[in-house]
C-alpha positions in Angstrom: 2.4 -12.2 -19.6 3.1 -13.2 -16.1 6.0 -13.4 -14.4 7.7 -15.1 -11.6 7.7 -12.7 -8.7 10.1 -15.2 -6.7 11.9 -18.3 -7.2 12.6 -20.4 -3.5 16.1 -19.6 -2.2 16.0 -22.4 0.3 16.2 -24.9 -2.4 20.4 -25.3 -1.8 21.8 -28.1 -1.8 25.5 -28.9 0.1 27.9 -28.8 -2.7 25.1 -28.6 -5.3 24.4 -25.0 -5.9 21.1 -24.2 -6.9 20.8 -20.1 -8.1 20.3 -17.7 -5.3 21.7 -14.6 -6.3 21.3 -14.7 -9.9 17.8 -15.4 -8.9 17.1 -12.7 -7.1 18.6 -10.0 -9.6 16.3 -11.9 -12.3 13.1 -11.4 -11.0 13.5 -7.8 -11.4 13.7 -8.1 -14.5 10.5 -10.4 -14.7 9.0 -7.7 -12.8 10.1 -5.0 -15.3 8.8 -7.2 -18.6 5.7 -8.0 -16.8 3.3 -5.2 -17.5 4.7 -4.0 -20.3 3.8 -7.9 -22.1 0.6 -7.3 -21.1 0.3 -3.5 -22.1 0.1 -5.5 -26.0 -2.5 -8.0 -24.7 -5.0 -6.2 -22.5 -7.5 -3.1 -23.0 -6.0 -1.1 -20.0 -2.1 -2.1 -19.4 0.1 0.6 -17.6 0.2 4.0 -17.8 3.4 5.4 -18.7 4.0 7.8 -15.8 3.9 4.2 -14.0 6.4 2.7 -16.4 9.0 5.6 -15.6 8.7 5.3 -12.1 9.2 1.4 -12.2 12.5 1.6 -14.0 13.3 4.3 -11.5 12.1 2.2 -8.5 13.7 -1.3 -10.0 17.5 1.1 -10.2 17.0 1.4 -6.9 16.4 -2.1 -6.1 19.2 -3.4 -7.7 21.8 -0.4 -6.0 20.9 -1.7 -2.5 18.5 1.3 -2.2 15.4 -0.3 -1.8 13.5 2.2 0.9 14.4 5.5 -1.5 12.3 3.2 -3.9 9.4 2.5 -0.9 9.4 6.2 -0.9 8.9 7.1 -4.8 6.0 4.4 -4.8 4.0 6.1 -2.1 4.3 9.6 -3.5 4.0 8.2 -6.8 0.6 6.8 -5.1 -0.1 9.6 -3.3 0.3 12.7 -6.1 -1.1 10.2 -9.2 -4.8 10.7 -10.1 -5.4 8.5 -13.1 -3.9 5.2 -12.1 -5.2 2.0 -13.7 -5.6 -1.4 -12.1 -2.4 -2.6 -13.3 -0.7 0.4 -12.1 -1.9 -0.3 -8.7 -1.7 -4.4 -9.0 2.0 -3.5 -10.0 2.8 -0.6 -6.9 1.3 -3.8 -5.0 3.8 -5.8 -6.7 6.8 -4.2 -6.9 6.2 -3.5 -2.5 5.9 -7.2 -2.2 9.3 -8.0 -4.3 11.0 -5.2 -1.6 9.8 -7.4 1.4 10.2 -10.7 0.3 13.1 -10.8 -1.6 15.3 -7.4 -0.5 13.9 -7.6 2.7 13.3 -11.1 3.3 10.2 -9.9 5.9 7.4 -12.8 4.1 5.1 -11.6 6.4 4.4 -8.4 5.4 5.4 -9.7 2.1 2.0 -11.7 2.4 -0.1 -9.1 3.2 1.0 -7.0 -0.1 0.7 -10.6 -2.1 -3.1 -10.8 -0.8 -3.9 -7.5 -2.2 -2.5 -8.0 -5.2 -4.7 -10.7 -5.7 -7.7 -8.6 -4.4 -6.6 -6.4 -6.9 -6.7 -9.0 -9.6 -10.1 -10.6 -8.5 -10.9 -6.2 -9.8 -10.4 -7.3 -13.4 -13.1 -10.3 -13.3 -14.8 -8.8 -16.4 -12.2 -8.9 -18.5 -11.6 -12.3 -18.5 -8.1 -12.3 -20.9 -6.4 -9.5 -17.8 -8.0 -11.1 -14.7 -6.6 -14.5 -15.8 -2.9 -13.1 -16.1 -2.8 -11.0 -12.5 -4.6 -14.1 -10.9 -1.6 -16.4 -12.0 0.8 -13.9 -11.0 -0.6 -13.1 -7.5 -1.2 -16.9 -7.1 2.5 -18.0 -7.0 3.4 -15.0 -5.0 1.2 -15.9 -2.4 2.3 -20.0 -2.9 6.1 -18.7 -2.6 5.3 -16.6 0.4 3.5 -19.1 2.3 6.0 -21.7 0.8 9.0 -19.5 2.7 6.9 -19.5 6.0 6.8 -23.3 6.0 2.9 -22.9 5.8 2.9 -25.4 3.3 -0.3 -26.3 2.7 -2.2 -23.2 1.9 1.5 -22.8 -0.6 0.1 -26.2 -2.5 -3.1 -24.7 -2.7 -2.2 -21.6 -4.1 0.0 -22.7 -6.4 -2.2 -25.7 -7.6 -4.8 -22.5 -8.5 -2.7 -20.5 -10.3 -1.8 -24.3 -12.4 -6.0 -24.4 -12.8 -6.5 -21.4 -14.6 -2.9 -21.3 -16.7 -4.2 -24.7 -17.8 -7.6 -24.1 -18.5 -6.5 -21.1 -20.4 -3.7 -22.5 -22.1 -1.1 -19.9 -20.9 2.5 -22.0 -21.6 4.6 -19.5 -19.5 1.9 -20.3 -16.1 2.6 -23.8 -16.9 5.8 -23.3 -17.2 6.8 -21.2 -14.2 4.2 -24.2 -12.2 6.7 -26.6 -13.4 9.5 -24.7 -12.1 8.3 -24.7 -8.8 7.3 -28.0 -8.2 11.3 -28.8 -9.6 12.6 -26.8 -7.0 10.3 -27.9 -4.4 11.2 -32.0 -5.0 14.6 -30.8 -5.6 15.2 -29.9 -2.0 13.5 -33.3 -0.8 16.1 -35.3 -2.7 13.6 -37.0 -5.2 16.0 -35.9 -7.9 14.2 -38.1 -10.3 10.7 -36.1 -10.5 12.5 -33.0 -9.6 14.5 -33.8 -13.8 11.3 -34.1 -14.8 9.6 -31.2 -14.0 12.6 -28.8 -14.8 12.3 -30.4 -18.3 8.8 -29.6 -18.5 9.1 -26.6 -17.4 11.9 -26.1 -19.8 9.6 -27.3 -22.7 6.5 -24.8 -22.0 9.2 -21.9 -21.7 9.3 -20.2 -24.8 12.6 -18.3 -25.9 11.9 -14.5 -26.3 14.8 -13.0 -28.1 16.2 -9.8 -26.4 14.2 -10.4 -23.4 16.6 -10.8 -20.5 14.6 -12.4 -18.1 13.3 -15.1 -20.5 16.8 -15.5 -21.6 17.9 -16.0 -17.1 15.6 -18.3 -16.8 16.2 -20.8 -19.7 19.8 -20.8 -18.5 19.1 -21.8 -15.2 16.4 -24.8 -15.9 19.3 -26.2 -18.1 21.4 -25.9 -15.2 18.9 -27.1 -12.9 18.0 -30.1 -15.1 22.3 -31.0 -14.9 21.9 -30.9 -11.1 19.5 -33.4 -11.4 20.8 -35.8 -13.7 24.2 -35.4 -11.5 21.9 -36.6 -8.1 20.9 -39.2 -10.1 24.3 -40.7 -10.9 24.0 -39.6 -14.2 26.6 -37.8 -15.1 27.5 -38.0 -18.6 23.6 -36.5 -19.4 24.5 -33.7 -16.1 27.5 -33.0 -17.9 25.7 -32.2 -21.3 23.3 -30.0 -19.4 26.1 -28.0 -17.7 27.6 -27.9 -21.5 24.5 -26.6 -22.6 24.1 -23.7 -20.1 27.3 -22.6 -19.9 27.0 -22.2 -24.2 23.5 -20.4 -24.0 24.9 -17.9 -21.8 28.0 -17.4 -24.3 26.0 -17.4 -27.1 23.1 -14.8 -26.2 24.4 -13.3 -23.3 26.8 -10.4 -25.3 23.5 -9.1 -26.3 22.3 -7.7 -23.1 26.1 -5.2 -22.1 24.1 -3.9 -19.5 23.4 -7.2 -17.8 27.2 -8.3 -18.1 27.8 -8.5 -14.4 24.6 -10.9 -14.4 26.4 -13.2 -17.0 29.9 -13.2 -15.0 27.6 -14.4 -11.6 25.9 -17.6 -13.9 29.2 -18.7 -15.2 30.2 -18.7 -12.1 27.4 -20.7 -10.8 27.8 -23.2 -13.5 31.6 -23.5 -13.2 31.3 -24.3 -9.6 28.4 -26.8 -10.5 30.3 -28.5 -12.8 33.0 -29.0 -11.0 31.2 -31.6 -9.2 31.2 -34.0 -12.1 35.3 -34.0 -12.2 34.9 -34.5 -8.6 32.8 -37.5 -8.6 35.1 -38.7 -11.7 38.1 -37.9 -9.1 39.3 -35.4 -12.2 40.6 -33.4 -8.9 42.7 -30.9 -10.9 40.6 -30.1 -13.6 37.8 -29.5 -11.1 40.1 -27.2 -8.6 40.7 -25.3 -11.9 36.9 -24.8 -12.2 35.9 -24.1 -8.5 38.9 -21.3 -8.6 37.2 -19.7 -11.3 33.7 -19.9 -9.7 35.2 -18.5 -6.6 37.1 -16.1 -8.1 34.0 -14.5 -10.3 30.7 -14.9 -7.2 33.2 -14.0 -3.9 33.3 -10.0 -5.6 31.1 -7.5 -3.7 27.4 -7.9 -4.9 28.1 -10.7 -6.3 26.3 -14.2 -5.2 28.6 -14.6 -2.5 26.6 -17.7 -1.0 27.6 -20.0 -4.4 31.3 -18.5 -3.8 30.8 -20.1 -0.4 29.5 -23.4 -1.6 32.3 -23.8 -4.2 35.1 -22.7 -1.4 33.5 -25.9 0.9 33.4 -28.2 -2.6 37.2 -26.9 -2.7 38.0 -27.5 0.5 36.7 -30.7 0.7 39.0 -31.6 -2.0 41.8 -30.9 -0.3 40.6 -32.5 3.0 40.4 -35.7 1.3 43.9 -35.4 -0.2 45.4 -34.2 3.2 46.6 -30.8 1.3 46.7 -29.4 5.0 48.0 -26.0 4.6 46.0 -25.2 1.7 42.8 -27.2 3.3 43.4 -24.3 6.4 44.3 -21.0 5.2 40.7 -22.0 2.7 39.1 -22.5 5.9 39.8 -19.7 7.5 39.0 -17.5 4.6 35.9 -19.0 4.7 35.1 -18.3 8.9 35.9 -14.8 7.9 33.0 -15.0 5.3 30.7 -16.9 7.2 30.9 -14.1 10.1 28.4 -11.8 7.3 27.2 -14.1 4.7 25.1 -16.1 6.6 25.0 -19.8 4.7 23.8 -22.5 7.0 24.8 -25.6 5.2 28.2 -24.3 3.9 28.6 -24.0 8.2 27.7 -27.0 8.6 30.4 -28.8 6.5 32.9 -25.8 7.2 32.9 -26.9 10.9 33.0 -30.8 10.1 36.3 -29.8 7.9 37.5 -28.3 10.8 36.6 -30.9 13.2 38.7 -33.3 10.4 42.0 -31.1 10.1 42.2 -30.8 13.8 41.9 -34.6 14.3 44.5 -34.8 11.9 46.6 -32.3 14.3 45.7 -34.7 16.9 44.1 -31.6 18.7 40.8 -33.7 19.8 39.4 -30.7 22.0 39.2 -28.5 19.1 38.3 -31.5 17.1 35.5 -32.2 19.4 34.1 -28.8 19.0 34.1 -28.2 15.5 32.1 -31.7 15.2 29.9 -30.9 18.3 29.1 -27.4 16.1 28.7 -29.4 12.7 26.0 -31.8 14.4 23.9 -29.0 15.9 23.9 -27.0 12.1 23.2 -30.8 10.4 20.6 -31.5 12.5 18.7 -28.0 12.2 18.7 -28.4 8.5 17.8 -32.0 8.9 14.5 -31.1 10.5 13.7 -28.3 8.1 13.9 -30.6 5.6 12.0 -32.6 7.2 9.3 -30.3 7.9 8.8 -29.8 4.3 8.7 -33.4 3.7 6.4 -33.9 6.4 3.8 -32.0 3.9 2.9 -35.0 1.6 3.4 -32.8 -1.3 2.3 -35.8 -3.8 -1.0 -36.1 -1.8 -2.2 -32.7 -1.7 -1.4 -32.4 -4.9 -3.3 -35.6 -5.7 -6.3 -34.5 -3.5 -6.7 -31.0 -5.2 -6.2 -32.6 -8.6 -9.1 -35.5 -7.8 -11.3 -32.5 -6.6 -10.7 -30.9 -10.0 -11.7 -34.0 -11.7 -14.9 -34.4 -9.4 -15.9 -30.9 -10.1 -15.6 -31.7 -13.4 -17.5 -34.3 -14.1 -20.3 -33.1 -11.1 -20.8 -30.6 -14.0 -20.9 -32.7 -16.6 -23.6 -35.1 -15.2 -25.4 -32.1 -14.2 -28.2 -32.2 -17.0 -28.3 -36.2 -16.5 -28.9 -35.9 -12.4 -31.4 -33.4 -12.3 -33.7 -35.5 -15.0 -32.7 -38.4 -12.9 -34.1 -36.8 -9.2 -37.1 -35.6 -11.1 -38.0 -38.7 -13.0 -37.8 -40.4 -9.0 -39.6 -37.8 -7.2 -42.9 -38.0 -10.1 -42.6 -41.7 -9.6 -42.1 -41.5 -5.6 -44.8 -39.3 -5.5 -47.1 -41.4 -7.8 -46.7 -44.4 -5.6 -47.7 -42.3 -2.7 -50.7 -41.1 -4.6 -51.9 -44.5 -5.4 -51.0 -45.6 -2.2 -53.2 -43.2 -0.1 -56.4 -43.7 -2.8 -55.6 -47.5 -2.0 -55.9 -47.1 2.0 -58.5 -44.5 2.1 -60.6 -47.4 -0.3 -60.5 -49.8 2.2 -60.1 -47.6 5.5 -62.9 -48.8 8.0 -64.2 -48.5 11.4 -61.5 -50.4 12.9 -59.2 -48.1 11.4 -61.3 -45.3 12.7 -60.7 -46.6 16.2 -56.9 -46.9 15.6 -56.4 -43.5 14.2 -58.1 -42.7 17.1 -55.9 -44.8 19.7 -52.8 -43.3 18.0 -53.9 -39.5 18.3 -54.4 -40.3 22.2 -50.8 -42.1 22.3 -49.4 -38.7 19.9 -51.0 -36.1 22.7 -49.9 -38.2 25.7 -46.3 -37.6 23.7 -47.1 -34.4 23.2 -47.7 -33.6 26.8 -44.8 -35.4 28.3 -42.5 -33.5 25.1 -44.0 -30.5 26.5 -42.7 -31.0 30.1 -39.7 -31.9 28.8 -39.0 -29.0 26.7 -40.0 -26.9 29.7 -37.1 -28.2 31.9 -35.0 -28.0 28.7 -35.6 -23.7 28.6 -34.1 -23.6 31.5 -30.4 -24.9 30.7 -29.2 -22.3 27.5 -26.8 -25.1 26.2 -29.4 -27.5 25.9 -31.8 -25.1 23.7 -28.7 -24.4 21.5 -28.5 -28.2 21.0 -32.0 -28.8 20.4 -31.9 -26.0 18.1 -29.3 -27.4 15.7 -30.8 -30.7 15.9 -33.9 -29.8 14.4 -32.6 -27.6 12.1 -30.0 -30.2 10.6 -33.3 -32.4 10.1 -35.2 -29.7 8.6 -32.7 -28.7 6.0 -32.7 -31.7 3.7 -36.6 -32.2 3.3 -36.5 -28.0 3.2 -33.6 -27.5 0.5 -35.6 -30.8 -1.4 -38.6 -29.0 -1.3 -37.1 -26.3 -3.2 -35.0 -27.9 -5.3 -38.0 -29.6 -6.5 -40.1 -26.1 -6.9 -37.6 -24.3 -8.6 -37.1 -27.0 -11.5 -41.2 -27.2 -11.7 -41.3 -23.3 -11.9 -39.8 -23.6 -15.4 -42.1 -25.7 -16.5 -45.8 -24.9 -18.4 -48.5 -24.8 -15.8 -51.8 -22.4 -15.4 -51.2 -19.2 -13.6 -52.4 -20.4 -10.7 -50.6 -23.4 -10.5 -47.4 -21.5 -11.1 -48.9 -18.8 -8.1 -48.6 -22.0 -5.9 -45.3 -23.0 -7.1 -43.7 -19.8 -6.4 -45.2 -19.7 -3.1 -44.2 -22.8 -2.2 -40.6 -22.0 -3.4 -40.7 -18.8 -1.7 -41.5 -20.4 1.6 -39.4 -23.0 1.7 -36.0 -20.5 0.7 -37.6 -18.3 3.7 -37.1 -21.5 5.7 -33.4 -22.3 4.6 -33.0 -19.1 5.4 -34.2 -19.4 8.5 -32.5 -22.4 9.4 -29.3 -21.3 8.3 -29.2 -18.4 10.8 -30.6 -20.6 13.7 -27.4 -22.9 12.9 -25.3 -20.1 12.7 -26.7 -18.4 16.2 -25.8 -21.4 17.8 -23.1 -22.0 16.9 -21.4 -19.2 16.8 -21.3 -18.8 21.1 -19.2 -21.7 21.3 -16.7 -21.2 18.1 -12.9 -20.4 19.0 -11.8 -17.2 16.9 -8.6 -18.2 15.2 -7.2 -15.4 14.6 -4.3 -14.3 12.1 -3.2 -11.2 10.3 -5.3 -10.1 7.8 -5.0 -7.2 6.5 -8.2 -5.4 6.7 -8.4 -3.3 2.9 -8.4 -6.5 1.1 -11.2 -7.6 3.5 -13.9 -5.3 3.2 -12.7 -4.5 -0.4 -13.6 -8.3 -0.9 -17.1 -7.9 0.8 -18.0 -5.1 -1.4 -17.1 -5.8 -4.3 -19.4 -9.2 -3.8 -22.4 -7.2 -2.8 -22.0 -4.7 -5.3 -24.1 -7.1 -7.5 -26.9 -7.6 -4.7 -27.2 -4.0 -4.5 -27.2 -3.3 -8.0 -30.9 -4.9 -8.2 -32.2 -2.3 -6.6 -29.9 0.1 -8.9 -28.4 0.9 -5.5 -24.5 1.6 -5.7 -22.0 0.7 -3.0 -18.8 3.5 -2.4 -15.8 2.1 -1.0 -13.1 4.6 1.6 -10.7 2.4 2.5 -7.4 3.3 4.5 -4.4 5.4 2.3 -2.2 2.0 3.7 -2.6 -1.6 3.8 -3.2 -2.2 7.5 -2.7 -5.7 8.8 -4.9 -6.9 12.0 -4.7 -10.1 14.2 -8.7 -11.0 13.2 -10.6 -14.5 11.9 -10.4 -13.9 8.3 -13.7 -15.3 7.5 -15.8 -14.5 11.1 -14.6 -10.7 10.5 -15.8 -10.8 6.6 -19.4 -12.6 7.8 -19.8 -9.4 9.7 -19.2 -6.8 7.2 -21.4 -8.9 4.3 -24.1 -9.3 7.3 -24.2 -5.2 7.6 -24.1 -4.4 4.2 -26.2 -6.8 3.2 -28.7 -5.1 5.6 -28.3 -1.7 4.2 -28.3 -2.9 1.1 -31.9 -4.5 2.1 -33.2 -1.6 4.0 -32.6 1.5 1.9 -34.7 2.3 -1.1 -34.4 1.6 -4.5 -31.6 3.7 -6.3 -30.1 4.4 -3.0 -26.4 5.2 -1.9 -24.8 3.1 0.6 -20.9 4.3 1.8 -18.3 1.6 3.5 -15.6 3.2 4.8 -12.3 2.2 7.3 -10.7 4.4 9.1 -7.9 4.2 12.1 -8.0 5.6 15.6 -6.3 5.3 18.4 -5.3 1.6 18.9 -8.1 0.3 16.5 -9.4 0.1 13.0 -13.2 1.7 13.0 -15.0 0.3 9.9 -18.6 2.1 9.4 -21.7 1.4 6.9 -23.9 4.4 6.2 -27.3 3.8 4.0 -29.9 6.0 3.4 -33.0 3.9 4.6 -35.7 3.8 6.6 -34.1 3.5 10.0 -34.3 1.9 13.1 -37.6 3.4 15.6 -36.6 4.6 19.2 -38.5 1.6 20.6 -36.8 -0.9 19.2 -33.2 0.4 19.6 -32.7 -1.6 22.7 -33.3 -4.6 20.9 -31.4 -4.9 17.7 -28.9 -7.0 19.1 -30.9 -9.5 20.8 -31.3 -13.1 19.7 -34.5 -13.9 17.9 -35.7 -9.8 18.4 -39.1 -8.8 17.7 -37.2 -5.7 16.1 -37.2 -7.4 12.7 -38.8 -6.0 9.7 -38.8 -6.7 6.2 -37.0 -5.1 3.5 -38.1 -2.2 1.4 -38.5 -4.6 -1.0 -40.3 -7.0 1.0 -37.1 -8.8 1.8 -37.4 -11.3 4.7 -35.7 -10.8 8.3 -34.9 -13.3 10.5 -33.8 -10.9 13.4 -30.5 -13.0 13.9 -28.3 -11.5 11.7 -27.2 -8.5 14.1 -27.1 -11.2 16.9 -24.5 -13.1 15.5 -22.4 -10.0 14.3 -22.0 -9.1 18.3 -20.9 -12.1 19.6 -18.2 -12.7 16.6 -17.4 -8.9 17.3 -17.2 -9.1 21.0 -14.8 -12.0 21.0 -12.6 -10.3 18.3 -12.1 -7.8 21.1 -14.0 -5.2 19.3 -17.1 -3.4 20.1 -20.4 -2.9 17.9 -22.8 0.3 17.6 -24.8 2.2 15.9 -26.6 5.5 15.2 -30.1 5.7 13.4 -32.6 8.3 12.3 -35.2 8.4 9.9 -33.2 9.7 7.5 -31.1 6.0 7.8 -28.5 4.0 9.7 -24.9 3.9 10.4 -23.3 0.8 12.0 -19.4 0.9 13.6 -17.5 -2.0 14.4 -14.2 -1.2 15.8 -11.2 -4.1 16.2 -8.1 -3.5 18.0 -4.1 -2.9 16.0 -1.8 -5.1 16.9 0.4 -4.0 19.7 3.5 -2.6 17.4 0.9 -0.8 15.1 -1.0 1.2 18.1 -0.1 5.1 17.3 0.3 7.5 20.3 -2.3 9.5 18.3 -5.3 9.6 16.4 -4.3 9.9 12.4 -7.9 9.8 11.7 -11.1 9.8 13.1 -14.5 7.5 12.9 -16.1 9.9 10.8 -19.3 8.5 8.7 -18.3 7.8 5.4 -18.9 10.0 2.7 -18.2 9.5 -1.5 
């Protein structure tokens, strides 16, 4: 069952509240239901030492005590020897609800969101678990990115997390996908499409009696859906919505005593909220009976003082507009107080323009002046975030990853139909050369003797002046680098044809010797993609700017291993993993970084014997991160130590399985590594290898000490 780990608190509207505190005391609970819904649906679930300490952890939470629950986690981590995956996707889980939502830090909120889904990506092989943690991890990391206005990778994640809940049919994914996309075209006022998804989401959500977070949420899309229909002018339909919301809570909230402050903070919300219909129907006093009451339930301690906030503003407003000037300034001044802690940037906003308007009316113009001059700055701030978000073409993205889908799609579709197509015009292509060369050669003569002959003399004179030409080219290193990827861009279509064409004619009934020639052919021309591919990549890689960003490093190399666990296991070799006791976060490129830990176990994976053991382990030193592979191969000879690391080295050799080398691979890994601002060795025997990369912490994570040391990695 998964659960909404957030829900976007910047979605607030002036004098239409959207939930903010409600929301965040909800997604505890979805937290809490989470695992235990899928305890009934997968073959692992939680264990139930883990399901005491969560309640324990989420008690703490909800008391403002959320670093005594940090605490319990890590030595519930630390003293716990039979964890399952879900224990640790929900430790992961619970530490990224702390930062993003208690905390509000979303960048280390992110790094505990892209474990989670390393975690997840764990449970591939069970197909009905994997699908639930990858939805779940997928809208954390959409929300988080979402929060640091890094909008585009939020579409994207998000967008995934719709792919697989649709593909697999999962209503509350699809539901909870909904949500989001109402909340996101909420806050760019396209109140329209924003009704529309809130009502879809509202349809997929199915009711759950006695579960409290099921119950929350159903409450607020009808609340939401009213705040649309009232943007829209609609306010008879908002006003059935708010009707409806305000009875759901009355008619199942009594069931859940121990959630009663909970139902005191939504009334309050919808009170406030539906005030705004009286207003717009200029039903003042019935709606300054409704705002009191909102005010008077959400401006208690702990409870969701930034609606109270909105409501006291709606209120005030009121009373601006009907000059009720001694009310409209003790309100205000209540509400300065307020603002000095509960920070609430649109409620500033408008609190300084009312100001701005009762000192006009007091014909005190300097203060006046102020106030507005105050009120302009705040407007105009929240003018350009909102702008920022619009800026982000959500309809297009959307539109773009959805037309991908489609192609992807229907590429597999037409798969069978294309490759009958290619093969039936490569036979024919090839049977018109065939005919074509029996033709020439039949009526090939002397005179085209003697012009074979010219053109050989005009191809060597070529030749020779292409020879002088590449000599002046060795001597500038830019120019071989260009040359380099020239020809190997030219070589890679004819190449990859080639054995495209040899691996479909493999399948097919031919004499054993025929199929000895297939096979070679195929052989070669991979060796030659191969090939190629590294030549592009050596090149290339001397003149490519790192972009670096935190990763953190765990998720990395866990990532890398777990993908070449499946390469080793053809040799029945297996892969052990030591990664650091914390998530450690470094300022690296993501995917340069993971190139050079798949290039080095992918060499010991190719070196060492079959039924070998090869150990990856990360450890931290002084002001750097020291990641080491260890195999148990055939080593590196003292003669050619010098020149592991040199472009195009004659220290290649093949694998102990024959496997091909290139001698670029170790190349590349030293120049990515070297302008990571790391450094690159290694120590070899004959009993095997063991290859260090170090990269730097970031400045604020340096320790004045060594915690641990570089040592070789061990099972």
């Amino acid at each position: 069952m998964t659960q909404n780990y957030l829900t976007v608190l910047i979605f607030r509207k002036t004098y239409s509240s959207m939930p903010s505190i409600r929301n965040f005391l909800v997604m505890g609970c979805f937290l809490l239901t989470m695992f235990s819904c899928k305890k009934k649906t997968t073959p692992v679930g939680n264990s139930d030492e883990y399901l005491r300490v969560r309640d324990r952890v989420d008690s703490l939470f909800r008391t403002n005590h959320g670093k005594k629950g940090l605490l319990l986690l890590d030595s519930f981590i630390n003293h716990s020897n039979d964890l399952t995956l879900e224990d640790r996707y929900g430790v992961y889980g619970l530490r990224y609800f702390y930062y993003h939502r208690n905390v509000g830090d979303h960048k280390q909120a992110l790094a505990y969101a892209d474990t989670m889904l390393s975690i997840a990506k764990e449970s591939i092989d069970n197909p009905q678990q994997y699908t639930h943690l990858f939805i779940d991890a997928s809208f954390a990391l959409g929300d988080t990115y979402f929060n640091l206005q890094q909008y585009s990778a939020a579409y994207q994640h998000l967008f995934q997390g719709y792919v697989v809940g649709k593909s697999s049919l999962n209503r509350l994914a699809l539901s909870e996908y909904m949500y989001r996309m109402g909340m996101i075209t909420y806050k760019m006022a396209n109140y329209k499409l924003s009704k529309n998804y809130f009502i879809r989401s509202y349809y997929y959500y199915d009711i759950v009696p006695g579960d409290f977070a099921n119950f929350y949420r159903v409450q607020e899309l009808l609340d939401n859906i009213a705040l649309s229909y009232k943007h829209s002018n609609r306010l008879d339909s908002a006003m059935i919505y708010f009707d409806r919301s305000l009875s759901f809570v009355n008619k199942y909230g009594p069931q859940f005593k121990d959630r009663a402050k909970m139902m005191e903070i939504a009334r309050g919300v919808i009170y406030g909220n539906k005030a705004e219909i009286f207003i717009l129907k200029k039903n003042y006093e019935q709606a300054i009976t409704l705002l009191k009451k909102s005010i008077r339930i959400n401006l208690q301690k702990d409870y969701d003082n930034v609606d109270a906030e909105l409501s006291e503003i709606k209120l005030a407003q009121i009373y601006d507009d009907r000059h009720r000037d001694a009310e409209l300034y003790n309100l205000l001044t209540a509400i300065g107080e307020q603002l000095k802690t509960i920070k609430n940037p649109d409620a500033e906003a408008d609190w300084n323009r009312l100001m701005s308007n009762y000192y006009q009316r007091k014909r005190d113009l300097q203060k006046a002046l102020n106030y507005l001059q105050a009120y302009n700055k705040l407007k105009d701030e929240n003018v350009a975030r909102l702008n920022l978000l619009k800026e982000s073409d959500i309809d297009k993205q959307f539109d773009t990853y959805e037309k991908q889908q489609e192609i992807e799609q229907l590429s597999n579709n037409n798969k069978t139909q294309r490759i009958v197509l290619v093969v039936i015009l490569i036979i024919a292509t090839m049977a018109l050369i065939i005919i074509f060369l029996i033709y020439r050669n039949w009526r090939r003569s002397k005179k085209d003797v003697q012009i074979v002959k010219s053109l050989n003399e005009q191809i060597n004179a070529q030749n020779i002046e292409l020879g002088k030409t590449l000599n002046e080219l060795k001597v500038s290193s830019q120019e071989k680098d260009r040359i380099l990827r020239t020809v190997a861009h030219d070589l890679r279509n004819p190449i990859g044809g080639i054995a495209s064409l040899t691996s479909m004619l493999a399948d097919d009934d031919y004499t054993e010797e025929q199929k000895d020639l297939i096979n070679l052919v195929k052989e070669t021309s991979h060796n030659s993609l191969e090939l190629i591919n590294e030549i592009l990549e050596a090149t290339n890689v001397t003149s490519i700017e790192i972009n670096a960003e935190l990763v953190e490093i765990n998720a990395l190399v866990s990532t890398s291993v777990e993908l070449l666990r499946f390469k080793a296991a053809e040799k029945a070799q297996k892969v052990f993993f030591e990664p650091l006791p914390n998530p450690q976060q470094l300022m690296i490129s993501r995917e340069k970084i993971w190139r050079v830990i798949n290039n080095l176990i992918s060499n010991a994976v190719k070196f060492s014997p079959t039924g070998a053991a090869i150990f990856v382990k990360v450890t931290k030193e002084t002001g750097q991160v020291v990641i080491s592979v260890l195999d148990n191969g055939i080593g590196i000879p003292d003669k050619l130590k010098d020149q592991v690391f040199n472009m195009f080295t004659k220290a290649q050799r093949p694998g102990t399985s024959g496997e091909k080398s290139f001698g670029l691979g170790l190349s590349i890994c030293k120049q990515i590594i070297e302008k990571s601002h790391g450094k690159i060795w290694f120590e070899s025997s004959n009993q095997g290898s063991v290859f260090y990369i170090s990269l730097p912490l970031p400045d604020k994570d340096s320790p004045a000490e060594s915690s641990q040391q570089a040592s070789v990695p061990k099972a």
